[in-house]
C-alpha positions as CSV (number, residue, x, y, z in Angstrom):
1,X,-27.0,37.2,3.6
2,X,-24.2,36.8,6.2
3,X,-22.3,34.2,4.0
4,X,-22.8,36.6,0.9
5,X,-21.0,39.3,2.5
6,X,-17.9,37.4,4.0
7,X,-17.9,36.1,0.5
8,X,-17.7,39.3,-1.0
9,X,-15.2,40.6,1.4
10,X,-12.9,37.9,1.6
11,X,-12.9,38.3,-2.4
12,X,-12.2,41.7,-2.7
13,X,-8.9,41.2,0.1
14,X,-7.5,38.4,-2.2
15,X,-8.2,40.5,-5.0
16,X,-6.6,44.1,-3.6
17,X,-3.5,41.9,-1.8
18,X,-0.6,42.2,-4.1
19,X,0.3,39.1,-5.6
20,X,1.3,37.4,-8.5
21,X,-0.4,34.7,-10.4
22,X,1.6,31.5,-11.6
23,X,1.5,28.3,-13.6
24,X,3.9,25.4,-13.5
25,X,4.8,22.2,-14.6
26,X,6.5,19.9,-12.6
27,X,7.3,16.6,-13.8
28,X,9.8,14.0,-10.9
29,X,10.9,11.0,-10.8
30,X,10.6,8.4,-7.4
31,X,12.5,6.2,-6.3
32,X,9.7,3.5,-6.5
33,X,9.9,0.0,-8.1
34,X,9.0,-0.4,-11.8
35,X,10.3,1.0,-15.0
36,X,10.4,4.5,-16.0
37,X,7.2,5.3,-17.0
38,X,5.8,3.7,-13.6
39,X,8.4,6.2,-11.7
40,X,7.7,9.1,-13.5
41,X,5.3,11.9,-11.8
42,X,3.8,14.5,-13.7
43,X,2.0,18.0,-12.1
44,X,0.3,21.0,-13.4
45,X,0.0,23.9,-10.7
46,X,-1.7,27.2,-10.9
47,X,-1.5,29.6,-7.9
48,X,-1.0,33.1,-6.1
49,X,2.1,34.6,-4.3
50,X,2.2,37.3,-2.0
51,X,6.1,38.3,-1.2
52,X,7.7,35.0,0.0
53,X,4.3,32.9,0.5
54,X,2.2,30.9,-2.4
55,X,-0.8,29.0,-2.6
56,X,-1.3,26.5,-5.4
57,X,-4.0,23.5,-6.4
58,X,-2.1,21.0,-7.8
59,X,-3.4,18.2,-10.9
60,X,-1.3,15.8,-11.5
61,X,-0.3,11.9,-12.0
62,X,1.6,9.8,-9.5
63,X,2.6,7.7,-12.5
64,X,2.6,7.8,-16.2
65,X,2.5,4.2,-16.7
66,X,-0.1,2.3,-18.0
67,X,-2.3,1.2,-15.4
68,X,-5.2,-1.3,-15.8
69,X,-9.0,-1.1,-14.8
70,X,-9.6,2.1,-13.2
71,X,-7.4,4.4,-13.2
72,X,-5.8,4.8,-9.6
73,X,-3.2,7.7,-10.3
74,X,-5.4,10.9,-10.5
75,X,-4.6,13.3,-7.9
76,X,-5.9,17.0,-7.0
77,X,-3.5,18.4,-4.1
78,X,-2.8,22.4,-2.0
79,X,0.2,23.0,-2.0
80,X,1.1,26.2,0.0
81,X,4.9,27.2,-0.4
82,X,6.9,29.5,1.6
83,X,10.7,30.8,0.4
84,X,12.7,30.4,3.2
85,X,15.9,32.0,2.0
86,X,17.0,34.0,-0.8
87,X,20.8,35.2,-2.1
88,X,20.8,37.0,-5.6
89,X,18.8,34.4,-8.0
90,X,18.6,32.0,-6.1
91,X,16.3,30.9,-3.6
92,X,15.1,28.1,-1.3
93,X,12.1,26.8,-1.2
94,X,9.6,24.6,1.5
95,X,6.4,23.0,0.4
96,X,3.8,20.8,2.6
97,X,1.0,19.7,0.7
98,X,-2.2,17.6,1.2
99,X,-4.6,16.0,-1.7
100,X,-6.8,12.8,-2.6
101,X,-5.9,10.7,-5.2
102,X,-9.3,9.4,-6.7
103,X,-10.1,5.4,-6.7
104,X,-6.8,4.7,-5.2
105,X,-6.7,2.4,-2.0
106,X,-4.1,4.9,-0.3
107,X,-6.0,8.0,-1.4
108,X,-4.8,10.4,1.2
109,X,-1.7,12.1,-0.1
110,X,1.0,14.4,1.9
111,X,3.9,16.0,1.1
112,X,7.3,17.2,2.0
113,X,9.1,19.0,-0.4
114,X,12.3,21.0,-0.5
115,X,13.4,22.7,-4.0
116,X,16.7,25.3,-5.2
117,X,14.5,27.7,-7.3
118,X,16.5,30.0,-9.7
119,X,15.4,33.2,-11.4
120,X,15.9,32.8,-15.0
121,X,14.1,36.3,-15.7
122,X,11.6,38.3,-13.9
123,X,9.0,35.9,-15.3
124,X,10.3,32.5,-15.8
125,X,11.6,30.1,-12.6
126,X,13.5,27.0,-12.6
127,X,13.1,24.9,-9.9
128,X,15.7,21.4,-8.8
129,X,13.5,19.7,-5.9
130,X,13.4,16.7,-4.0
131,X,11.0,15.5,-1.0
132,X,8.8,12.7,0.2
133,X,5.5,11.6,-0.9
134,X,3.5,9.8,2.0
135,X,0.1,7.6,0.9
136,X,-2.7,6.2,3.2
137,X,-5.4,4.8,3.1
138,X,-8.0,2.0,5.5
139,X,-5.9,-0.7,5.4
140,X,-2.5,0.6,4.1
141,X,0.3,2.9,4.1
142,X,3.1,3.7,1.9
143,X,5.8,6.5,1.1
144,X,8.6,7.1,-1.7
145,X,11.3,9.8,-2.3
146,X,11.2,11.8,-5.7
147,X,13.2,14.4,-7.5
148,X,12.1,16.5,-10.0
149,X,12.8,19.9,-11.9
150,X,9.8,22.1,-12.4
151,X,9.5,25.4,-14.8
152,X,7.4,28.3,-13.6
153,X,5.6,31.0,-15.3
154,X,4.4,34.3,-13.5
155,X,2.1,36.9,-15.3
156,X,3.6,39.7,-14.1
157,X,7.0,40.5,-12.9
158,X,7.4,40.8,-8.6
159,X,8.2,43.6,-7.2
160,X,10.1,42.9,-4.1
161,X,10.6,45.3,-1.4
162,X,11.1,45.1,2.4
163,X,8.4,43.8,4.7
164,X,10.5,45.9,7.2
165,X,11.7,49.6,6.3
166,X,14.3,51.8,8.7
167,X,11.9,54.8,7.7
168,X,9.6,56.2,10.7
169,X,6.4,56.8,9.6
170,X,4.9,60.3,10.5
């Protein structure tokens, strides 16, 4: 009965917070060996944002080349993002993230990623970002630089306003 109600209530917060829902698409390239296709990323993201903080789940590829026997490039992620600074349009952007890829020896992913993000209208983002993808696994480690451009789509326009006001409340 206890878990039901913390269920319930932590629903109903989420669902009375102000915040905007969002899909993107988020394809990169890496600075890994192999041709094109091998270095080429591709991510789908659908998340929430409250004022300058977002939470996503992340589906995505860490390579679109063909790979042989099982397939080792399947990854689910988090991907919590916080805008750090903002002038006019644009706006700077910090993401961490943590995932698994599935039957991969380094199946532990993290991420560091920094990104320009520019406001093409109320409802459509363009994002230019660049970070570092670290794997591990048992008996292995790797990491590898990318850069990517990601578009994002919001179902509703924000509506920014001050976290901090001059007005006395009375």
């Amino acid at each position: 009965m206890r878990k039901a109600f913390l269920f319930i209530f932590f629903t109903a917060i989420t669902h009375s917070c102000i915040a905007q829902t969002y899909i993107c698409l988020a394809p990169s390239v890496t600075n890994s060996p192999g041709t094109f296709a091998e270095k080429s990323n591709m991510a789908f993201e659908l998340g929430r944002q409250w004022d300058v903080f977002s939470m996503g789940m992340d589906i995505g590829a860490t390579t679109l080349g063909k790979i042989i026997g099982k397939d080792t490039a399947i990854y689910l992620e988090a991907r919590p993002n916080l805008n750090i600074f903002q002038v006019g349009k644009f706006t700077n952007t910090f993401t961490p993230g943590i995932g698994y890829i599935f039957n991969a020896k380094e199946n532990l992913m993290t991420e560091v990623t920094y990104g320009i993000e520019y406001s093409w209208t109320p409802l459509v983002h363009i994002n230019m970002y660049f970070g570092q993808y670290y794997y591990s696994g048992r008996e292995s480690a790797s990491n590898v630089s990318f850069f990517g451009l990601s578009v994002m789509k919001y179902f509703a326009p924000s509506k920014a306003k001050a976290l901090i006001t001059g007005k006395i409340s009375k």
